[in-house]
C-alpha positions in Angstrom: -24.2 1.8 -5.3 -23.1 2.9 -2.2 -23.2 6.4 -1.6 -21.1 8.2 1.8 -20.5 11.7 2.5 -17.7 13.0 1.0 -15.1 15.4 2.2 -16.3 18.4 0.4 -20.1 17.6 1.5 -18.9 17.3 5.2 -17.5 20.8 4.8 -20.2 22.2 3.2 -22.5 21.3 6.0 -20.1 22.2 8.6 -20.0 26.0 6.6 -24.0 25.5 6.8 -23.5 25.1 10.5 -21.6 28.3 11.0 -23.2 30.7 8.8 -25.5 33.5 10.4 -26.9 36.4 8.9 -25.1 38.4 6.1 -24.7 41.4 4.8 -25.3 39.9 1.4 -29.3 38.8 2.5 -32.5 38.9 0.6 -34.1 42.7 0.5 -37.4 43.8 -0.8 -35.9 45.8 -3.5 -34.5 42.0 -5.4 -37.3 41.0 -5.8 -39.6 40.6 -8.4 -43.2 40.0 -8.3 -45.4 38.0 -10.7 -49.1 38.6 -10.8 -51.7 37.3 -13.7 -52.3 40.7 -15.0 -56.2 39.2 -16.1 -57.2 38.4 -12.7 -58.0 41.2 -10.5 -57.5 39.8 -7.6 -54.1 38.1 -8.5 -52.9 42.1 -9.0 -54.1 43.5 -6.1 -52.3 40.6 -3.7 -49.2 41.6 -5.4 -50.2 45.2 -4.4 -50.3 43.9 -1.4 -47.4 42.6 -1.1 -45.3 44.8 -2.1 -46.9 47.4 0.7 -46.5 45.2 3.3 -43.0 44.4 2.3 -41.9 47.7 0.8 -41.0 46.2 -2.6 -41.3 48.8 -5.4 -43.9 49.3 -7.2 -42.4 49.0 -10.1 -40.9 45.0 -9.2 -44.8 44.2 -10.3 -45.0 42.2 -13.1 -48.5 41.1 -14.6 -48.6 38.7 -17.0 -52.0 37.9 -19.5 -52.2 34.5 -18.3 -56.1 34.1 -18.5 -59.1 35.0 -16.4 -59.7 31.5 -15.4 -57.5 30.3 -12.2 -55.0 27.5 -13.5 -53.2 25.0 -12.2 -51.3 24.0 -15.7 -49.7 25.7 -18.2 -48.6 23.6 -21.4 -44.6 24.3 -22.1 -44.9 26.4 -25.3 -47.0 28.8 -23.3 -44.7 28.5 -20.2 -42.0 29.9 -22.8 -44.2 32.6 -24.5 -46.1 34.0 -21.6 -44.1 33.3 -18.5 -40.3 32.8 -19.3 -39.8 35.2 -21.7 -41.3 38.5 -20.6 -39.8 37.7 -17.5 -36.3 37.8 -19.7 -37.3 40.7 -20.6 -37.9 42.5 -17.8 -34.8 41.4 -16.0 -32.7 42.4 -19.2 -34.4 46.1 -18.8 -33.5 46.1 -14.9 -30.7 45.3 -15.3 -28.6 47.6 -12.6 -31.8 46.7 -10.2 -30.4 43.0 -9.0 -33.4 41.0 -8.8 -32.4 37.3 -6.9 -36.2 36.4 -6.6 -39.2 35.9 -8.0 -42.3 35.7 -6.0 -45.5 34.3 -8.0 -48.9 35.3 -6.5 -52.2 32.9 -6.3 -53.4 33.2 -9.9 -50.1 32.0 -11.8 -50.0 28.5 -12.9 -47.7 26.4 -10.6 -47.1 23.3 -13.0 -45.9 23.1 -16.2 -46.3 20.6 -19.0 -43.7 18.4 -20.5 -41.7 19.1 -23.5 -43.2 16.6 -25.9 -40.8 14.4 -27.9 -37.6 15.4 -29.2 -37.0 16.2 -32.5 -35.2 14.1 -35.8 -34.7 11.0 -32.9 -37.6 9.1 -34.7 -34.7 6.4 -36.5 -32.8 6.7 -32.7 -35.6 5.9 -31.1 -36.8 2.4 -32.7 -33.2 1.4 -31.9 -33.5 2.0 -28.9 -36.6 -0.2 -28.9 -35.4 -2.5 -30.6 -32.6 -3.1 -28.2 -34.8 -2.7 -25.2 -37.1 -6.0 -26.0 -33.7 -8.2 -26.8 -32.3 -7.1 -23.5 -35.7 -8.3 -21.9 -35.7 -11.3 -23.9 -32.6 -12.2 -22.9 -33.5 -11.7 -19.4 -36.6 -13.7 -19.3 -34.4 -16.9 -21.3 -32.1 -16.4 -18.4 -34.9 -16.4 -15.6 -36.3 -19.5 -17.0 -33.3 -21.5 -17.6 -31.1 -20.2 -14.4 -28.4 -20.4 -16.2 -27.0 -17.4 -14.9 -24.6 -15.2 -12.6 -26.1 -12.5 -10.6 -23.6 -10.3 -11.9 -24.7 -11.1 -15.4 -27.9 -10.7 -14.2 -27.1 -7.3 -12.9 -25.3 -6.2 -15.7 -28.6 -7.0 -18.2 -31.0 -5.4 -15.9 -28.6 -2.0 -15.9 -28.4 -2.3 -19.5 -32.3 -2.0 -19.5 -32.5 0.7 -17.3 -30.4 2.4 -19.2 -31.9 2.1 -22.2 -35.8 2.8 -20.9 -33.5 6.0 -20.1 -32.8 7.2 -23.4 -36.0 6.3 -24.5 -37.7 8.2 -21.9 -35.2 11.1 -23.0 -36.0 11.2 -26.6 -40.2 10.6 -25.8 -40.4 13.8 -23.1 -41.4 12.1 -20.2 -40.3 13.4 -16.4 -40.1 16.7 -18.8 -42.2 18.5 -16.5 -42.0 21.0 -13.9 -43.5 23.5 -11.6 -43.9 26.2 -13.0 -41.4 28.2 -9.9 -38.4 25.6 -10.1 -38.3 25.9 -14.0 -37.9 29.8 -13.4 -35.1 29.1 -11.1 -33.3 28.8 -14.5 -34.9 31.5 -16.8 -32.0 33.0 -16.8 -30.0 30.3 -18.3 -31.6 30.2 -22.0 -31.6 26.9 -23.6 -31.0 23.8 -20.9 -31.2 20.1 -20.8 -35.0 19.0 -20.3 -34.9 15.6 -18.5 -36.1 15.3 -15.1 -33.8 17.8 -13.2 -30.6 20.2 -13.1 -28.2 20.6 -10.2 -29.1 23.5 -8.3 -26.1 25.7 -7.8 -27.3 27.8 -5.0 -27.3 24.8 -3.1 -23.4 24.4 -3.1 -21.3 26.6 -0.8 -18.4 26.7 -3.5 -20.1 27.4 -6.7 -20.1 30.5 -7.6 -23.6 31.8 -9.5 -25.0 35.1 -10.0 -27.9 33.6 -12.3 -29.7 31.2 -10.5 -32.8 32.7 -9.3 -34.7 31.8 -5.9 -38.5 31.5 -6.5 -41.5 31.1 -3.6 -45.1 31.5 -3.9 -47.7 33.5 -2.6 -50.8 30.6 -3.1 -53.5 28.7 -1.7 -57.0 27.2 -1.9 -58.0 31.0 -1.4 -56.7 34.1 -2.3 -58.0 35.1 0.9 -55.7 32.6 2.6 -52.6 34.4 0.6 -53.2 37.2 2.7 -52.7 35.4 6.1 -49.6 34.2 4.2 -48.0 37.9 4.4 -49.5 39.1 7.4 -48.9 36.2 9.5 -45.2 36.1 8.7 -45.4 39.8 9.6 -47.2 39.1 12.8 -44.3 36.1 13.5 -41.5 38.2 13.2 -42.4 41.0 15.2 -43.9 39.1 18.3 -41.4 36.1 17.7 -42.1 32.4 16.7 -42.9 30.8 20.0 -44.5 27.3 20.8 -43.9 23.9 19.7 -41.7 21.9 17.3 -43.6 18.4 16.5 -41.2 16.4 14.9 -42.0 12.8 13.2 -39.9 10.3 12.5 -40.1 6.3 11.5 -37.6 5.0 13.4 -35.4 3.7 10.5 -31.8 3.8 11.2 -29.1 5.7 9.6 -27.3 3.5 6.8 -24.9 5.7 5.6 -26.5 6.5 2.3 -27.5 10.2 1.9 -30.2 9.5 -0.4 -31.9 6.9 1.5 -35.0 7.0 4.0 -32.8 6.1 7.0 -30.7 9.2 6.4 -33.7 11.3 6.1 -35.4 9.9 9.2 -31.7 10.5 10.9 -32.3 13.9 10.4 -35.4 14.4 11.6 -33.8 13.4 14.7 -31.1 15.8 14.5 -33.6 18.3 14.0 -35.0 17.6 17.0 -31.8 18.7 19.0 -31.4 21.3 16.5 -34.2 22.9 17.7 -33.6 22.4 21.3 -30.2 23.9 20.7 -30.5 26.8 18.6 -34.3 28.1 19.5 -37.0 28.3 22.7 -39.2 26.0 21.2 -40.5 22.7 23.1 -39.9 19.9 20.9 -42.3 17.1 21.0 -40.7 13.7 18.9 -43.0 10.8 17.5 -40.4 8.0 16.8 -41.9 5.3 15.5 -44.3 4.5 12.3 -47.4 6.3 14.2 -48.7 9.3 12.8 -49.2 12.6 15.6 -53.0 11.9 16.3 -55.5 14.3 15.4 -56.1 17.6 17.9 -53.1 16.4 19.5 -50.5 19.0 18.5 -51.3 22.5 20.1 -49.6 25.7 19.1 -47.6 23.8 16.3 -44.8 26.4 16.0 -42.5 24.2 13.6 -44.1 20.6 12.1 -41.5 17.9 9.8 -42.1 14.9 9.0 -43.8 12.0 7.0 -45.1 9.6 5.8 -48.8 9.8 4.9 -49.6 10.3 1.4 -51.7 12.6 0.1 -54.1 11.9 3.5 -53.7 15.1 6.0 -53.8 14.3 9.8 -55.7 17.4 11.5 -52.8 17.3 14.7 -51.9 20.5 14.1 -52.9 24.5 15.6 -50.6 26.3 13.4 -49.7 29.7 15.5 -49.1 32.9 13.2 -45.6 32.2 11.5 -45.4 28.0 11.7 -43.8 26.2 9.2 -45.0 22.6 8.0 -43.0 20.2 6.2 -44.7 17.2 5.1 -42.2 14.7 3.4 -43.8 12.5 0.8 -44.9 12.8 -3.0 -47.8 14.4 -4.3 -48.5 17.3 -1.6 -48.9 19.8 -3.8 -50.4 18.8 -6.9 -54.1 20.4 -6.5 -53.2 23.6 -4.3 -56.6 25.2 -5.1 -58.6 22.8 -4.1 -60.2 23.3 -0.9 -61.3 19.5 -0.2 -58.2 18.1 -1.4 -56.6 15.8 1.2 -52.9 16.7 0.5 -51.0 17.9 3.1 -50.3 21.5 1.2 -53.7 22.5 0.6 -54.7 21.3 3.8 -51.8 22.7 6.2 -52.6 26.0 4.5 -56.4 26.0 5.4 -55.3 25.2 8.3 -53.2 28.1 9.3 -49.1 27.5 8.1 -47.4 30.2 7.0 -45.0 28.4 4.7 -45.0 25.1 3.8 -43.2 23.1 0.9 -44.5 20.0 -1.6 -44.2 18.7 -4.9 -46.3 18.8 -7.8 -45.4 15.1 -8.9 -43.1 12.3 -8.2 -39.7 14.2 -7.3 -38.0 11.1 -5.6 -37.0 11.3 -2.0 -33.8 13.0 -2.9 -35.2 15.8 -4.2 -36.4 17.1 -1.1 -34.4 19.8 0.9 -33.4 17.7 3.9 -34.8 18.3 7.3 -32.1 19.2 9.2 -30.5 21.2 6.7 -33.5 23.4 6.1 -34.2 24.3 9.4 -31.0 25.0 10.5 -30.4 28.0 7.6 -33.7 29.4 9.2 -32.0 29.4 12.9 -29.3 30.7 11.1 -31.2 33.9 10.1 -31.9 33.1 6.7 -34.8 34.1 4.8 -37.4 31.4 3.9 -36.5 31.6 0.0 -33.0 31.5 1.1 -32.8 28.9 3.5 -34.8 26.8 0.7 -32.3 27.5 -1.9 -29.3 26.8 0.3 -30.4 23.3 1.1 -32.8 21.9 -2.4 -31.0 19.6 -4.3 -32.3 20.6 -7.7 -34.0 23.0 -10.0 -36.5 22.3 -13.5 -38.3 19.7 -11.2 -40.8 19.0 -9.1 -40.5 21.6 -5.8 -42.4 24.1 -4.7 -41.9 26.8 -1.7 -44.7 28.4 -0.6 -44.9 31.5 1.8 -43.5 34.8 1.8 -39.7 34.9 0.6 -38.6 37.5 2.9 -40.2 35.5 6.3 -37.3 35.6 8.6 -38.9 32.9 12.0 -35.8 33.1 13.4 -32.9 36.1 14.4 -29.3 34.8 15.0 -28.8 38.1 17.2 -31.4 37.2 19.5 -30.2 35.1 22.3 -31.6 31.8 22.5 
């Protein structure tokens, strides 16, 4: 299929292009704070938090979520333990407008899938059933040739689209992080299949229950803490350095869901940055990777493609932001010899940085030049995410402080 931009996505990134700070921004007092009420330590970062940040006290919420430090939680517990007191306390502060939840190091950031659905047992060996006499009718026509690549076409979509409903009715690509599932706990009762549009994301929808979630983790609680006070330290003294920005070198093609269009913007980026902040961008254009130790004060880092296998380049200065395109880079956050670009950027000094728990597909990530430019723009972090990712009950994660404001659109540049 070929996809181009339409009319009403060229306006909405021209109205991305324009907007600066608002009246309407994120404030301490919206939002909400999620500790595991059974791990001390989980509490007293939310504590701490909320005193460096001056949200209430009483936007703490501790959850019994075990003494043991997860990753996982299965979905039925998801719903019992996390969603729903959540619902709850919303629905009792209600005249306090909460617009974000912040989950601390000691919440579970992945959640399980739904399991199979029910009463689709008959449905489902139908679909079956169909599935092998579409293949056999696509092997017969492989080894005769007596075909059309448009009939050709047509079986194989007929395929996919069955593996489809099968996949539907069996749970899988059901599961979530735990923080893009509860940008819909509001919502009750939604479809469970790989993702949902996410509203906030489009300049004309209008949505007062969508809810922006970040998180406050790492390999180390202790590393949390540089999370707040860095992003303190950033905005106060100002985010200074350099941008290191790495590209492939793949051309544009037109299609916004593509890997030329996200290298394109990368490249964008790069005069973005120029443009809009002090920064000294550095580019890497072709399929080579920033060498190690050669990236000093790293003020801003984008780009990809390594998987799972952190290059050390990078001296993160108090406040940078690291965005690592490519699957996987957030599936064992706690672990401090995993090689993913998460874990490791945090150890190594980012402030924010943003991954996935599992396969999202490229067009799930926020893209490049989109992202950044909400930050220049005066956005908050957690805003500047939500403006720009595509969906939510999938794969994303934001981590770093919510309120962490890099960049002020009053300041001249």
């Amino acid at each position: 299929m070929n996809y181009r931009l339409s009319a009403k996505s060229v306006v909405a990134a021209l109205i991305l292009l324009f907007i600066t700070d608002s009246a309407f921004a994120l404030e301490p007092n919206e939002i909400l704070v999620i500790a595991n009420g059974d791990i001390p330590e989980s509490v007293r970062l939310a504590d701490y938090y909320c005193f460096r940040r001056n949200v209430p006290p009483e936007n703490v919420l501790k959850l019994p979520l075990g003494k043991i430090l997860a990753n996982d939680i299965s979905r039925t517990n998801y719903d019992k333990k996390i969603a729903e007191p959540i619902r709850k306390k919303l629905s009792e502060n209600s005249k306090t407008k909460i617009k974000c939840l912040l989950t601390m190091w000691g919440v579970p950031y992945r959640v399980g899938p739904r399991g199979m659905l029910k009463d689709e047992k008959e449905k489902l060996s139908q679909l079956k059933a169909q599935l092998e006499s579409e293949k056999r009718k696509l092997i017969l026509l492989e080894t005769t040739r007596s075909y059309t690549s448009d009939g050709k076409k047509q079986i194989e979509k007929k395929i996919k689209n069955i593996e489809s409903q099968i996949n539907w009715i069996e749970g899988k690509e059901t599961g979530a992080s735990v923080d893009s599932e509860l940008s819909l706990v509001r919502f009750g009762d939604y479809e469970l299949y790989r993702w949902q549009p996410n509203r906030l994301s489009d300049p004309f929808a209008v949505d007062n229950s969508t809810l922006m979630v970040s998180r406050l983790d790492a390999p180390t609680a202790q590393i949390v803490v540089g999370l707040i006070d860095k992003a303190l330290r950033a905005e106060r003294d100002g985010l200074n350095g350099f941008a290191y920005i790495d590209s492939r070198g793949i051309a544009e093609d037109g299609n916004p869901y593509s890997f030329g269009h996200y290298d394109e913007s990368m490249r964008q980026l790069a005069g973005l940055v120029t443009l809009r902040t002090k920064l000294t961008v550095v580019e890497e254009k072709t399929t080579t990777l920033f060498s190690e130790g050669k990236c000093p004060q790293t003020a801003i880092y984008c780009g990809w493609y390594s998987l799972k296998k952190y290059i050390d380049s990078f001296e993160f200065i108090d406040g940078a932001i690291g965005y690592h395109i490519a699957s996987f880079e957030a599936v064992h956050l706690h672990d401090p010899n995993s090689t993913e670009w998460c874990p490791s950027m945090l150890q190594k000094g980012v402030t924010a940085t943003i991954g996935s728990v599992a396969e999202p597909y490229l067009h799930a990530f926020p893209e490049p030049r989109r992202f950044f430019l909400a930050l220049f723009n005066g956005w908050t972090l957690a805003e500047a995410f939500y403006q720009t990712k595509p969906f939510n009950s999938w794969q994303m994660l934001l981590i770093g402080d919510p309120l962490y404001r890099p960049f002020d659109p009053y300041v001249a540049r």
